[in-house]
Each structure stands twice: as structure tokens, then as C-alpha cells.
Steps between C-alpha positions, in 0.01 A plus 500: 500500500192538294446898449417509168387099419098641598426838333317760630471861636759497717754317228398709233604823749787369599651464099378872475712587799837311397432634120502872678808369719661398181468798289580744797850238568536497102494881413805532798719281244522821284600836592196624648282628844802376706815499349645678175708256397252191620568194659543261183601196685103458597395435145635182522276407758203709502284352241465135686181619670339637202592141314361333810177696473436439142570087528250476794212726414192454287483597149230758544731707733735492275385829270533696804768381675694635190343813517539580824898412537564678172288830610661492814870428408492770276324763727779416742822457226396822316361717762699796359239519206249684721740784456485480089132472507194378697385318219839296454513311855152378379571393135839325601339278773160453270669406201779262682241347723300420166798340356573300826137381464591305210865416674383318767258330317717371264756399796218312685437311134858412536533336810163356432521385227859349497455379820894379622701682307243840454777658680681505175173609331411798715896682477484486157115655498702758780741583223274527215292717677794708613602523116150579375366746736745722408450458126165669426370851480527536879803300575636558809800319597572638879470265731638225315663215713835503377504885556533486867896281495585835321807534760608057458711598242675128500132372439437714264726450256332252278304733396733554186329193337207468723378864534255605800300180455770224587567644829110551558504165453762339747348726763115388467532122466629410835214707638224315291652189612515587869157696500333136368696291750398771789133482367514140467581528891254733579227226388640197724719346260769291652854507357766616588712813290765222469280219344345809298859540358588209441132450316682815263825361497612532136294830478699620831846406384413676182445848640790409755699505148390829395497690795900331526565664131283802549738628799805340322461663185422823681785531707731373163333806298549722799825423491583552144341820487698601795846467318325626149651816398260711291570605176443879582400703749259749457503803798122624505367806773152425588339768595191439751280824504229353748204700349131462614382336164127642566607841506520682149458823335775734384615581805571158607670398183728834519629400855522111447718621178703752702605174763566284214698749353692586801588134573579414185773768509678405799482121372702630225804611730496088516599470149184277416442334137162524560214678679174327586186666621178296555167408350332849403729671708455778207121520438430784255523274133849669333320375193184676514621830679779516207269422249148655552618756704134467703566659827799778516615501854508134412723501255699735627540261749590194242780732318660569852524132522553390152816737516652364809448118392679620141763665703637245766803350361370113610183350358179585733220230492156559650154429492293755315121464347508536171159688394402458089220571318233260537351601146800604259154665272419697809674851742615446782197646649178365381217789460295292820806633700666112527838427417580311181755309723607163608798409709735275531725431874883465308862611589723694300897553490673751432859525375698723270263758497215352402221235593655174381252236574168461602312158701104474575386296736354146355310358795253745692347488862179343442203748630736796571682525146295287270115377468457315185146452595318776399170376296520138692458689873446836419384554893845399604669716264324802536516397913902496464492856292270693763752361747781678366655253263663550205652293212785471327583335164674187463846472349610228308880486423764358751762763455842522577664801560897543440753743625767659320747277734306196391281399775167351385226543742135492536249685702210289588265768712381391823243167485650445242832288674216305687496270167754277431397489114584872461853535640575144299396678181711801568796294594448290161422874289911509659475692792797447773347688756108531638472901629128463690333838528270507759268758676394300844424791667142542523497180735639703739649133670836372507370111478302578212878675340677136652165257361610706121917446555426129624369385122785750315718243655381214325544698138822534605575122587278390219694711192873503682514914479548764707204702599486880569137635667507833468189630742312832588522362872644124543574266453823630310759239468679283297441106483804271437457192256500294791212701638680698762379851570769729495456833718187575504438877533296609801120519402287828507799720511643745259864426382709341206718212503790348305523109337766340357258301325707130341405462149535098367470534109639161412376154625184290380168582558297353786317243417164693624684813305404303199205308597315673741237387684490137314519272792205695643280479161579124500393464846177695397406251259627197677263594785189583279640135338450347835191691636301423167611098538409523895175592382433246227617242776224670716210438280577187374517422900150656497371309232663142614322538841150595379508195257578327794217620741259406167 
């Protein structure tokens, strides 16, 4: 069977149909079009095509094969951003299919390059892309690999010393193996998957090893954990006010307060240690309305709920902008009519009658909360602002909030649990328990609540502490050490729920608790290492063979 040994129209539609067959099979491995949860089990497999596509096809297809599967994957995966904005289902796909461009090119260097073993080669390029695309400006790490075994918790589990990037790994190098033999087959080659095996021996028997102490060590932690009595337990009411996040105005504020409120009070009759709203589930700033006193109905507003935080007799924590002035030299109210104001997306707590601590948010949304752009692509920026978005500033400090009891928590605010690196530098700051606050609503999709809850389970498995999400809509929950979701409140719907939250204050660190991210950096390096050296080898090949036609 020759389908691919003589190039030509035909061929070259045919890898353009299995790359959209891929990406449409791919996106189902997450929570998604089909299924909330996802069907995880197919990102083991689903990639083989893709791998098969890139070893058989011609360099100059290459640029827009990568394009094209990361455009479509993520039109498909994150469908629900046509709901946030028009102009974020294009930006997403753009900007991921640009970064694919230079994936697949550097996987088809791989397996080029490194002929027999450029298997080995390409997973590590799979990994270091992984790792870097999600480490610039407009890092984006949804749709990660290891993301979709969310619910494998035995699997998981090595993700204490490996992070996200370990498992990532396991999953795509069987597929890059078995896309090149099925390519190999495509173009008439001969032997069988046996003598192919045997060919890999040593390199077979080696991932036979891990994959024997990846589930081994898994089911050992799982087990552990299971008979590990916490050193505390903290009893938290989180109280889910399902608000339309595009609706505002005083109006809207007054009644999402008054629900809030009203929960919050019959959560009490629980005898809670803590109540937790979400993400800017208050969204008039306490500190400007208390301090600049701009708008009175306003503040009138901010008193109201300034005196019922100070009066609850458990700490209250919830997101709340906090508005300052954005020249100290300046009023509040410039003489053009703008306001001398920046803002900043944070949580506050309340307890003993006053506000006790307060956390802004360190990593923004790229486009939506933060442009640092502004004199490099001034069209862009000014493009984002006439499309309704706004900034926020940037926070720097990891901080750890404390409870008269003693717990030690901290708050990282929605995208913010996406990263690894953040909930790692909480834990080491000496927080015992992660409290997400997230507002999901505006997706208006369950999957898109399930694709957010699948990577809060890896913080969870990665630092060995409990987390809380407390959401405007879903997904609230807690998340086990082990990565189990614990009653998961039911999304979109009004209500208030009670945890019994375990608390583990004593123990070592993980090893990714204190190094975070390494094994991926090394892997970074190791494959620019071996890309750079593949290329040398290249031109020197090059060079040899003209001397030799001379």
C-alpha cells in the first residue's frame, strides 16, 4: 500500500482531511461539544494520525498543516468563547494555529532529522512546546495533553514530582511511535509491528518500566492518602449566586448582593468557619466607594455591604475590584471628565469586624485583562478597547491569608489555577489550602466550567492540598490531594453548599511544590540542544555532498 509514497493532489487532500478528523476526534478528549466531562481515554490514541501526517508529508505543507489543526482544534475545544466575544474565537485559534506552525515544524525536524529514534526527538519538542506556549504574554494552557486524564486519578499521581508535563509525556510517545510505524505502512514498507518492536526493544521495555511504576506508584499514593487523616478540618459554605456577569449597574449589584446575602445567612444555621463568595461576586470597589465617596447611591450600597461582612461572626472572603487612584497628584475626577482610576481584580476577607487581608490577581487574561502592547501594535490595542475591553493591573505578591483558627489559605482568582507555577508559589509562601475564585459564567457552557475544574485537579495533585473553587455558577467543588472531585454543586443554579474541607499542614513539600516546572525547562533546552545539533548535522550533510558532486 503506497498512498502517500507518490505525492500529489489527492495525497496532499487526504492529510488535510485526517488533520480535520484528528482535531474534531482530539477536542472530544476534553469536556467539550459532546460530553461535559469528555471522553479522556481517546487522548491516548488520537494523536497517531496527526504523527502519521507530519512523518509522511512534504516540508512545504508543513506551515499549514500546523495552522490548520491548531485553528481548528481550538475553534472546536473552546467554542464557548463566541459567547465572551466575537473577537476571542478568532484570536484563540489565530494565535494557537501560529504557534502550531512552528510545532509541527519543529516535530517534522525531529523525526527528520534523527531519523530512528526521532520518536524520542519529537515528544520532547511536544513537551517543550506544551511548556512554552503557555509561558508568554498570551499563554494559553487549555488544551494541554495531559489535561484531558483529568478523571485517571491512579495515572495521575506522579504529578507530585513530575507536574502536568510528565504525564503529557507518557501519553504522547506511544502515539509518535505508532503514528511513524502507521505512516511507515502507509508508504509500502514491509515489517511487521512485531519486528518493529523488537527493532525498539530496549526503548519498549523502558517505557514498559515506567508505565509499570507510573500506575504502581499511583495506586500506592492513592492509597496512603486514603488512610491519611488531615490535620484539621476546615467547614466552608460556598455560596453560588449564578449571576449574568454582563449585566451591571446599580440595580444589578443591589439584587446579586441581596442573594448573596440571603444565602450566606442560611449557610450560617450550618455553623460554617468560613464563607466564600466568588470572583467579583461584589463589584462596586469597597475601597474606592469608602474612600472617594464618587457616586452616593454607590456607596450607600458599599456601607450596606461593608457592615454585613464586619458583622458575620465567621470570616467572609470574596472577590471585589479594588479601584485606586491612578495619579496620587491628581482627583478622582480629572477636569476632561475621566477617572483618575486604575483597578485591580483581588479578594478580600473579612473577620472580626474588619477587612483583614487583601490578594490581587498576579497573572491576567491576555487580551481581555491585560495588553502590554500599546506603542508596539497600537491598532490592536485600540481594536481590543473599542471592543469593550478593559484592563486591570498586575499584582505581584503571593499572599497568604490566615484565619483566626489558623488555616492558611490562598485565593488565586480564576486563570489563575490554570498555572502550575502560581499555586506552587502560594503553597511555598505556606498556604495549606488553594480557595480558587472563579466567575465562569459568561461562557454560558457546562464543558467550558468541566475544561476549567479538569486543570484545578492537577494543582491539587501537583502541591498535595486541598482545593476549594468557590464560583458565581460552577464549577463549585472541592478537589482532594489525590485529585478527586468532591460534590460538585449543580452548575447555573442558585444555592450554597457546605465542605468539610481536610487541611494537611505537616508533611514535605512536593517535589514540583519546590521546583516547579524544572523538568519541563530542562526539556526546553534539551530539545533546542538537540534541534540546534540536528541542524549543524544538516549542513555539514549539505556541504559533504556538494564537495562531492564538485
Amino acid at each position: 500500500m503506497n498512498l502517500f509514497k507518490k505525492r500529489g493532489f489527492k495525497t496532499y487532500c487526504l492529510e488535510i482531511v485526517v488533520l480535520i478528523v484528528t482535531a474534531f476526534i482530539y477536542s472530544l478528549a476534553f469536556p467539550g461539544l459532546l460530553s461535559n466531562r469528555g471522553f479522556g481515554a481517546i487522548a491516548f490514541f488520537a494523536l497517531i494520525p496527526l504523527f502519521a501526517v507530519i512523518r509522511n508529508t512534504s516540508w512545504k505543507a508543513i506551515p499549514f498543516y500546523g495552522f490548520l489543526f491548531g485553528f481548528l482544534f481550538y475553534s472546536i475545544f473552546n467554542y464557548w468563547l463566541l459567547t465572551f466575544h466575537p473577537l476571542a474565537i478568532l484570536l484563540v485559534p489565530i494565535i494557537k494555529g501560529a504557534e502550531m506552525v512552528l510545532l509541527f515544524l519543529a516535530l517534522k525536524a525531529g523525526e527528520r532529522w534523527f531519523k530512528r529514534f526521532g520518536f524520542l526527538v519529537e515528544a520532547l519538542v511536544w513537551i517543550a512546546y506544551a511548556y512554552l506556549s503557555q509561558s508568554w504574554f498570551a499563554g494559553y494552557p487549555y488544551g494541554t495533553l495531559g489535561y484531558a486524564a483529568y478523571e485517571f486519578l491512579p495515572f495521575i499521581q506522579i504529578a507530585e514530582f513530575s507536574g502536568l508535563w510528565g504525564v503529557t509525556f507518557i501519553m504522547v510517545l506511544p502515539q509518535i511511535f505508532l503514528g511513524n510505524f502507521l505512516a511507515d505502512r502507509l508508504k509500502g514498507e514491509k515489517s511487521s509491528f512485531l519486528e518493529e518492536i523488537k527493532r525498539y526493544l530496549p526503548v519498549v521495555i523502558s517505557y514498559g518500566a515506567i508505565l509499570i511504576f507510573v500506575f504502581t506508584f499511583g495506586f500506592i499514593k492513592m492509597g496512603i492518602w486514603s488512610k491519611t487523616e488531615p490535620d484539621l478540618t476546615w467547614r466552608v459554605a460556598t455560596v453560588q449566586h449564578s449571576a449574568d456577569s454582563w449585566q451591571g449597574g446599580y440595580e444589578t449589584y443591589k439584587r446579586n448582593f441581596n442573594n448573596l446575602r440571603t444565602m450566606s445567612l442560611q449557610a450560617l444555621r450550618e455553623d460554617p468557619d468560613m464563607i466564600i463568595w466568588s470572583e467579583t461576586a461584589f463589584v462596586p470597589s469597597v475601597y474606592w466607594h469608602t474612600t472617594y465617596k464618587t457616586d452616593e447611591v454607590t456607596a450607600n450600597l458599599v456601607d450596606e455591604f461593608v457592615a454585613f461582612g464586619k458583622s458575620l461572626p465567621v470570616p467572609l472572603l470574596t472577590g471585589n475590584p479594588e479601584g485606586m487612584l491612578k495619579d496620587e497628584n491628581a482627583p478622582p475626577l480629572k477636569e476632561n471628565g475621566d477617572w483618575n482610576r486604575k483597578d485591580y481584580n483581588t479578594v478580600i476577607m473579612f473577620e472580626g469586624g474588619e477587612i483583614k487581608e487583601t490578594y490581587r490577581k498576579q497573572h491576567l487574561v491576555p487580551f481581555t485583562e491585560h495588553f502590554p502592547y500599546e506603542k508596539q501594535m497600537p491598532w490592536l490595542y485600540n481594536l481590543l478597547l473599542a471592543n469593550d475591553y478593559n484592563w486591570w493591573e498586575t499584582g505581584h505578591d503571593p499572599v497568604v491569608f490566615e484565619t483566626a483558627e489558623g488555616v492558611k489559605f490562598s485565593t488565586p482568582i480564576c486563570f489563575e489555577d490554570v498555572y502550575g507555577y502560581l499555586t506552587s508559589a502560594f503553597v511555598r509562601n505556606g498556604a495549606d489550602v488553594i480557595v480558587n475564585m472563579t466567575n465562569d459564567s459568561w461562557s454560558g457552557a457546562v464543558s467550558a466550567e468541566m475544561q476549567h475544574l479538569a486543570m484545578a485537579v492537577f494543582r491539587s495533585v501537583e502541591t498535595r492540598k486541598s482545593t476549594v473553587r468557590g464560583t458565581n455558577s460552577g464549577m463549585t467543588a472541592v478537589i482532594l490531594p489525590t485529585g478527586k472531585i468532591v460534590d460538585p454543586m449543580e452548575p447555573f443554579t442558585k444555592g450554597w453548599h457546605i465542605y468539610d474541607v481536610p487541611v494537611y499542614t505537616s508533611g514535605k513539600a512536593t517535589l514540583y511544590t519546590t521546583h516547579d516546572d524544572l523538568g519541563a525547562k530542562i526539556v526546553v533546552y534539551l530539545t533546542y540542544a538537540l534541534l540546534a545539533v540536528g541542524a549543524v548535522m544538516q549542513i555539514v550533510k549539505v556541504i559533504r555532498r556538494r564537495r562531492g558532486r564538485q
